[in-house]
C-alpha atoms as one frame of an Amber mdcrd trajectory, in Angstrom:
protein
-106.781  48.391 -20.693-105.402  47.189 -23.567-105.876  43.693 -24.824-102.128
  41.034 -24.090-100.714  40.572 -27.738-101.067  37.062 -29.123 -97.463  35.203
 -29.859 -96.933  35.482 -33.616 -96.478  32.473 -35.588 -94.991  31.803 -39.249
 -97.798  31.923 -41.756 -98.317  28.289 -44.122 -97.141  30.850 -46.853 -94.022
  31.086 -45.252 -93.557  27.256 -44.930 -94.278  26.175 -48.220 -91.850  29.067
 -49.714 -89.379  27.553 -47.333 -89.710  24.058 -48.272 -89.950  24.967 -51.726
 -86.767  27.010 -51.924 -85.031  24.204 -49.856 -85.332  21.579 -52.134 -84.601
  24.254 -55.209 -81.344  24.699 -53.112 -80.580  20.892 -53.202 -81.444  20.468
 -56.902 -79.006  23.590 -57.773 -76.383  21.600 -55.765 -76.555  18.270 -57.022
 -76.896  20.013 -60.489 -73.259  21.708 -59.533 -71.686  19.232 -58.391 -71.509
  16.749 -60.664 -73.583  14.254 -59.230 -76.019  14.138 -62.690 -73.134  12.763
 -64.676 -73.630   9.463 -63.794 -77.041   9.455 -64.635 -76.123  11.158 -68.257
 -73.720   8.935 -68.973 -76.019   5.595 -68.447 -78.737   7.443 -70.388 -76.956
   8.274 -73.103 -75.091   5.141 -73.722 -75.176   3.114 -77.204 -76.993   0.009
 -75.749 -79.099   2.297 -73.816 -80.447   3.483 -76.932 -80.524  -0.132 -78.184
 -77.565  -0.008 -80.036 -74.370  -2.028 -80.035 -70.842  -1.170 -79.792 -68.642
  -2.774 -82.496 -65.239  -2.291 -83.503 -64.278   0.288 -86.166 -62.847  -2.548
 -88.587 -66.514  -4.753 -88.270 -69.033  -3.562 -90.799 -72.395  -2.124 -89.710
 -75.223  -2.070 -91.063 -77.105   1.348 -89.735 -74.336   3.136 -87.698 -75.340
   5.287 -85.034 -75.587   9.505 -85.588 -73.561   9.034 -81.994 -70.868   7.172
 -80.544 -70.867   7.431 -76.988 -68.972   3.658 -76.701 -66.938   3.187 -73.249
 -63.977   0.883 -75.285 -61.664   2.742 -77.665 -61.759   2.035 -81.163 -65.569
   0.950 -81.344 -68.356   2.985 -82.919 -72.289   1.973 -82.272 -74.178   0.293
 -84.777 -78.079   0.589 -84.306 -79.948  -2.800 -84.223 -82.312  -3.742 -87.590
């Protein structure tokens, strides 16, 4: 007689690749779709980076290697 196969079951290998390449997949889509742009934007803003935005005409004392001020006709002067 031969012995009644045992049900198969999905190894923990399998799993964790699963889970793993699940939340790869998410990154990859929030990556595409434009979701991080928000988070670029506040992190690379001038008083972020402890600047202050001034307008063109003020004088400044240590302007900024960026501008990356919202209003039009600013530019961001690092703080002292």
């Amino acid at each position: 007689m031969k012995p009644a196969k045992k049900a198969q079951s999905l190894s923990m290998n399998t799993i964790i690749i699963a889970v793993l390449a699940l939340i790869v997949l998410v990154v990859v889509v929030i990556i595409f779709t434009g979701k991080t742009g928000q988070f670029t934007k506040e992190t690379s803003s001038c008083t972020t980076k402890g600047g202050m935005c001034l307008p063109k005409d003020q004088p400044c004392a240590v302007p900024a290697p960026f501008n990356t001020c919202a209003e039009k006709d600013t530019t961001c002067c690092m703080a002292r």
